[in-house]
N, C-alpha and C positions, 0 to 999 in steps of 0.2 A: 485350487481351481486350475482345470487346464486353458494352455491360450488356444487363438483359434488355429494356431498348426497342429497342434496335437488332437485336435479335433475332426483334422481331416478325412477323409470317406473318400477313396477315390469315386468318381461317376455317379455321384449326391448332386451335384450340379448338372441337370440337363437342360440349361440353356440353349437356345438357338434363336438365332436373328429371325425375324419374320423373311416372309417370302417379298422380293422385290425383284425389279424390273432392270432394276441397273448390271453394267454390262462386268462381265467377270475379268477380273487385272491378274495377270501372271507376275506372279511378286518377284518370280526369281526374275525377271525380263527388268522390271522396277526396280529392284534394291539391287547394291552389288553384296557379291556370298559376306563382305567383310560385314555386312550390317543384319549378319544372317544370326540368331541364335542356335550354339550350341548345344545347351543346357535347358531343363525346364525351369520357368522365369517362379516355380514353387508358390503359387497362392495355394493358398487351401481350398478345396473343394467341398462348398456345408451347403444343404437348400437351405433355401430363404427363411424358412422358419426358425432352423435351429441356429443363423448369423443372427436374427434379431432375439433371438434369446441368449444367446453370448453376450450380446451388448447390454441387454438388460441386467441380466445376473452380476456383469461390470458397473453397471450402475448403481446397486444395492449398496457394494462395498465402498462407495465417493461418500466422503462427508461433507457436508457444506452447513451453513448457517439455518436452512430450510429443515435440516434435521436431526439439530441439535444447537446448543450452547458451545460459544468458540469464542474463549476468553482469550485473544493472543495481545496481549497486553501490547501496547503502541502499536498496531496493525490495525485498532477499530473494524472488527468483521461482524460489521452492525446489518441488523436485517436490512431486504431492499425491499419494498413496499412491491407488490405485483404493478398497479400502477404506474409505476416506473418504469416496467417493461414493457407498458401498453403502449404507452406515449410513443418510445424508441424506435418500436416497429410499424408506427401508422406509416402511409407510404409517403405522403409527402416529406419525412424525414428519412424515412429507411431507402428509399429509391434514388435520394438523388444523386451527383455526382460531383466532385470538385470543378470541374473544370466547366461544367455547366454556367453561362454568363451571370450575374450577378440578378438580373430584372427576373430569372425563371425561378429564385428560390429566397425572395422577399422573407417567406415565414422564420426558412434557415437563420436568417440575419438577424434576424427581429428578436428573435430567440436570446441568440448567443450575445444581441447587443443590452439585452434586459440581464441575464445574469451575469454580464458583468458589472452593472449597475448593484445591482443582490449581495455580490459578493463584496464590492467595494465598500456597501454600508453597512456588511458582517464585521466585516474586518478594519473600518475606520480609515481605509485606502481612498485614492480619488480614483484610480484606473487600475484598467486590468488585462491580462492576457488569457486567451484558452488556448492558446497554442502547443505550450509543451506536454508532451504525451503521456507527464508521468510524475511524481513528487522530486522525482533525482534530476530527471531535465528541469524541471522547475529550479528546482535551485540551480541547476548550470546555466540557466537564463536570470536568475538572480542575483550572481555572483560575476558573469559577464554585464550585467547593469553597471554593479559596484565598481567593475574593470573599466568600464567605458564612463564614466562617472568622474574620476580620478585624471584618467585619460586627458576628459576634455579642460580640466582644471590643472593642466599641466602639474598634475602630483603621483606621476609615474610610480615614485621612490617605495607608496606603497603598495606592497608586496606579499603582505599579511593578514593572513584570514585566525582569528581567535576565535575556539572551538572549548567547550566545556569539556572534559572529560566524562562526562554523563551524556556526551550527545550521541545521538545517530551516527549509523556507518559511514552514510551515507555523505554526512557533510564532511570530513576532511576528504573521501573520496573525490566530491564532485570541487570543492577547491582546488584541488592538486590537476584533475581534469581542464579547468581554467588558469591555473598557470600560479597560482598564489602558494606560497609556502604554509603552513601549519603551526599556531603557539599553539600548545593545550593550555586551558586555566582550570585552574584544581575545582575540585568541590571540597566545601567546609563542612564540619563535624553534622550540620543537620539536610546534608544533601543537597543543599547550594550554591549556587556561583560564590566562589570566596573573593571577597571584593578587593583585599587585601592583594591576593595572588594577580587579579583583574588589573588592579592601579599599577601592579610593577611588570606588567608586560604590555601597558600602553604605550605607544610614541607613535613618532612620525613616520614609523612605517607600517602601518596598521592600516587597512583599508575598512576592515569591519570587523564585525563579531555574530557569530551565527549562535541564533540561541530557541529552543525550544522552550514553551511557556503554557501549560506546565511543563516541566522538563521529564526526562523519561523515568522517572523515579514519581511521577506523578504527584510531586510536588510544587506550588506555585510560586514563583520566584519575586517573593516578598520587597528584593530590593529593586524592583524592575527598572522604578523610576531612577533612582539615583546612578542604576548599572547605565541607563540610557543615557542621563548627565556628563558622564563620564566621559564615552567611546565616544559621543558628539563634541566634547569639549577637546579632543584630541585628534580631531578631525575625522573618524574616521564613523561609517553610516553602519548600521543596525538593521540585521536580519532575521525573522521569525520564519522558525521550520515550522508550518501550519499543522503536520501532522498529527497533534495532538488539539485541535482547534474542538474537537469535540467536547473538551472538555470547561469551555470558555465560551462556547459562539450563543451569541443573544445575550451576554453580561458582559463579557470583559470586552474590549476590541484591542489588537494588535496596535493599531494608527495610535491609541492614545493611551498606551504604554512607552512609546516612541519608536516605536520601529519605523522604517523607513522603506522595509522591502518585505514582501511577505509571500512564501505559496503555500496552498493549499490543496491535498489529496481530494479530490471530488471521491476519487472512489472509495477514500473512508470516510471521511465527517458527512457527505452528501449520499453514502444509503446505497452506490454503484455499489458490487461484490466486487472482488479484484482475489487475485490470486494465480500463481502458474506464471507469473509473466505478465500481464495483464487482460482485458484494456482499462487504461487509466486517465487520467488527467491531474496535470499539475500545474494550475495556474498560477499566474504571478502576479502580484498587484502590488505600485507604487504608489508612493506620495507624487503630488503635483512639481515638486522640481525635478523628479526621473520619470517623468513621463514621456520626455522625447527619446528617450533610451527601450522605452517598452519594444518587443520580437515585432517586426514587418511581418503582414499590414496590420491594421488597426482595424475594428470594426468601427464605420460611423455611420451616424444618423446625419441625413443629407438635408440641405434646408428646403428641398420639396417634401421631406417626410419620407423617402425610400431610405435607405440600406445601402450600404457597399465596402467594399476594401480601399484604405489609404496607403498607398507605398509612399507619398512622398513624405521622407521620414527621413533628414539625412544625417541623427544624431545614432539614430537605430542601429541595435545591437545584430540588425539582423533576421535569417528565417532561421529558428531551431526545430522546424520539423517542414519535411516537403509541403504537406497541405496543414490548412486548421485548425488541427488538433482532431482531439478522438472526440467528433460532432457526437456519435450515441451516446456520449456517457455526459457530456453537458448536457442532452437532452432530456436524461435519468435526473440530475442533480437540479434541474432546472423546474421539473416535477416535483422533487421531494421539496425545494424550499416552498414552491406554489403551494403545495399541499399544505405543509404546516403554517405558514406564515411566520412572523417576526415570534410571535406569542408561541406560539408551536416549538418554533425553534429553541428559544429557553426553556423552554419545559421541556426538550428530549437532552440538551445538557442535564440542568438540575437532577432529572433522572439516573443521567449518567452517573453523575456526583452520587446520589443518593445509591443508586446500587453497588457503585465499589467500596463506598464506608458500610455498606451493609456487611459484603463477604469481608473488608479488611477484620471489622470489630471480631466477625465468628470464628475467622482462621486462627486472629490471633492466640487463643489459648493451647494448640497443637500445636503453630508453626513459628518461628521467630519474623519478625517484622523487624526489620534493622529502622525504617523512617515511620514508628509508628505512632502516627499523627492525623488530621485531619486531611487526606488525599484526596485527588480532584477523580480523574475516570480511571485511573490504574492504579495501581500499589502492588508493590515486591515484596514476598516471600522468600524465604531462605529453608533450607533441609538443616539447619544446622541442629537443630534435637534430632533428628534422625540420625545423622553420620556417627552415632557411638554406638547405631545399629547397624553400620556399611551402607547406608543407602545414601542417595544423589538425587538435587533434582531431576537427572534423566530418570529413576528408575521412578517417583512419584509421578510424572508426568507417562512416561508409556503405560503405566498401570492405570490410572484414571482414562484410559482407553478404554480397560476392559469394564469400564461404571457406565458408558456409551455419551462420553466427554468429547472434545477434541481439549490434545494438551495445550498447558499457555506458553505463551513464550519462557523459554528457560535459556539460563548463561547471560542475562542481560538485559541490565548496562551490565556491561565489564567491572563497574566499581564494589560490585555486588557480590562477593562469593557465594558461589549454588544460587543465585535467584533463580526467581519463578516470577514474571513477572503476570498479574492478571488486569482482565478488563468484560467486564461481564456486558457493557452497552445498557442503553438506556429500554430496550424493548424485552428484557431478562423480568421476567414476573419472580414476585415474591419466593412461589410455591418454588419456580424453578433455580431460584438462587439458594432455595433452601434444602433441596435436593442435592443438588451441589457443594455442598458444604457439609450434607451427610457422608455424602462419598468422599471428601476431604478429610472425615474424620476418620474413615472408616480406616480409608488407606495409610495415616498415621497412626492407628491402633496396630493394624498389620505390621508394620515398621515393627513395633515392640515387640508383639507375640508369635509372630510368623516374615522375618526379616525374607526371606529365599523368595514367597511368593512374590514380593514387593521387586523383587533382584530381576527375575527370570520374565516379568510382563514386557508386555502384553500376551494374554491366551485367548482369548476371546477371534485375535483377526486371523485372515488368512495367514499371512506371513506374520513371523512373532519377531521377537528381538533378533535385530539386526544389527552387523559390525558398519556404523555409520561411517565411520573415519573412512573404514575402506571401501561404501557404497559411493562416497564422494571422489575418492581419490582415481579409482577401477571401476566405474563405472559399466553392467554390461548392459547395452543398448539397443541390441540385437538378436533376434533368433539362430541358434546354430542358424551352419549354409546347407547344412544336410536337413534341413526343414520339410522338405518337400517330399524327404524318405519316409516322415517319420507318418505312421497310421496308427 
């Protein structure tokens, strides 16, 4: 496909301003020559028909959830109800403006002070924040709880954030960002927290321990209670990375597992899409003894019954984002729990559940399942029957492109050699998970019989197999400068 400079026409554009009245400016008398261009500033010149057929034709080639199946195992790219988009853009939500006083946007308030409520009795919390912008700021406003926490209990000394080696990137990044150092604690032969390793990297300088539940291997973490016994008996508070809540929320609750701090991806377990960057939300919700610690201000309910912001708050960690938070996507998530209800809610888990032991049971006979057991919304795969035919997760994962897939997460957890990790979501119908698991077989038949096809995919897209290392490293980001030559 060509981009729109190669599409260029000179004099296809015959724009002209309408005729007016206003008086004519000598630009040269205006600007000085130094703010003069040299060069032609090279847009392309397309009529309006063939620019919106560009963009169209660029739109075929986008995949999203809307058209197709997007297993990215711990990412939840769970469908988002249309619905959800209504609500976002009515105008009394989509028009207003932050700095607008508090008495003109009553509904705003009313909103974001009910799903915090929502979210606090998903998750077994007393309070909550919508403030930070994203599941990684979530946890930096998580982990600065924990900081200021410690703080005001004159126990500076701790300095340590305990991290699973099965976890997210994301949490030793966003510790190291708050100032804490990093233990790893191992996982045991069946892909959980080894408790053993846990006991002997406890002490007095341990501030917490951040833990995914289920963890990224999609397994539930059996010892939860006693892990919690533990980090609490050694002073130190307990953190759940929400973003696998889909796989628990309306059965299990975070609060009475013992967690003490908790966020949550609206844009995945709550039906927003996310992707590119975002927009997200990462809210944080505490127990009743960090609640003075929760991001400045607080939503409250005033004892006339209005709405407003509380800054006086003088344990508070603080604003971790200028305004609060990404208002459309609490709006979306605020939608999707109204819609389903509590009842709802567990039944788009249990579904979850149910659809990834569906695909785990059929993969297994083609592909190795290193934790192959009863898994909550995701489960890992490995190529390892393939590799005595040279293949790699990458080369099953860009070939199930050409099935009209998006591929799953692959390389991760890191504990995993060749994983593929998947998550089919709870709105994945029978027919379509079984379709999917045809093309899973198909493409490990291929492996045996025809290893090169498997090598060389994807054929199907525009662009095929590409050198990633060096599209991350060299990125090109721009159109040649001779652009504007080019016809």
């Amino acid at each position: 496909m060509k981009l729109l400079f190669e599409k260029n026409v000179k004099g296809s554009n015959n724009f002209r301003f309408p005729i007016h009245d206003l008086p004519e400016i000598d630009l040269q008398e205006t600007l000085p020559e130094t703010h003069w261009r040299e060069t032609s500033l090279g847009i392309p010149e397309l009529s309006e028909v063939e620019a919106v057929r560009h963009f169209t034709e660029l739109s075929h080639y986008a995949f999203g959830v809307d058209d197709g199946m997007y297993p990215l195992g711990s990412c939840t790219m769970k469908y988002n109800p249309k619905i959800n988009e209504w609500a976002a853009i009515q105008p009394g939500f989509a028009n207003i403006h932050p700095y607008q006083p508090p008495e003109t946007v009553q509904g705003a308030l009313e909103l974001m002070y009910e799903l915090q409520l929502m979210l606090a009795n998903i998750g077994g919390m007393t309070r909550f924040s919508l403030q930070p912008a994203a599941g990684a700021q979530g946890e930096m406003a998580g982990l600065m709880i924990i900081r200021a926490f410690h703080k005001y209990n004159n126990d500076e000394k701790r300095n340590i954030i305990l991290i699973p080696d099965s976890a997210h990137g994301t949490n030793p990044a966003s510790a190291s960002v708050v100032g804490f150092k990093v233990r790893e604690i191992r996982s045991n032969e069946k892909g959980r927290v080894d408790l053993e390793d846990l006991k002997s990297k406890l002490g007095n300088d341990v501030a917490g321990l951040m833990l995914t539940n289920p963890n990224t291997l999609g397994l539930f973490e059996t010892d939860i209670l006693e892990i919690s016994e533990l980090v609490h008996k050694s002073g130190g508070l307990l953190y759940y990375d929400g973003a696998n809540l889909n796989a628990i929320m309306g059965i299990a609750r975070p609060g009475d597992m013992g967690f003490d701090i908790v966020h949550y991806n609206l844009h995945k377990t709550f039906a927003t899409p996310h992707g590119g960057g975002g927009p997200g939300a990462g809210t944080v919700g505490v127990k009743e003894f960090l609640e003075p610690f929760l991001p400045n201000p607080t939503i409250e309910k005033m004892a006339d019954g209005t709405y407003g912001f509380n800054n006086n708050r003088p344990l508070s960690i603080g604003k971790v984002k200028t305004f609060y938070g990404n208002f459309g996507v609490c709006v979306k998530a605020y939608t999707y729990i109204k819609s389903l209800g509590m009842q709802g809610i567990r039944q788009a888990c249990e579904q979850a559940v149910l659809n990834a032991n569906y695909l785990r049971h059929h993969l297994a006979e083609d592909y190795d399942i290193p934790y192959n057991e009863l898994c909550k919304h995701e489960f890992v795969a490995t190529s390892k029957k393939q590799e005595q035919f040279g293949i790699r997760a990458l080369d099953i994962a860009k070939r199930l492109i050409d099935f009209g897939y998006h591929p799953p997460t692959i390389y991760f957890p890191l504990i995993v050699h060749e994983a593929m990790m998947f998550e089919p979501t709870e709105t994945e119908s029978k027919e379509r998970l079984d379709d999917f698991i045809a093309a899973m077989k198909q493409i490990a038949k291929e492996c045996r019989e025809n290893p090169e096809l498997v090598k060389t995919a994807p054929h199907s897209t525009i662009i095929k197999r590409v050198d990633e290392t060096r599209a991350a490293r060299t990125p090109i980001l721009k159109f040649p400068n001779n652009c504007s030559d080019r016809n």
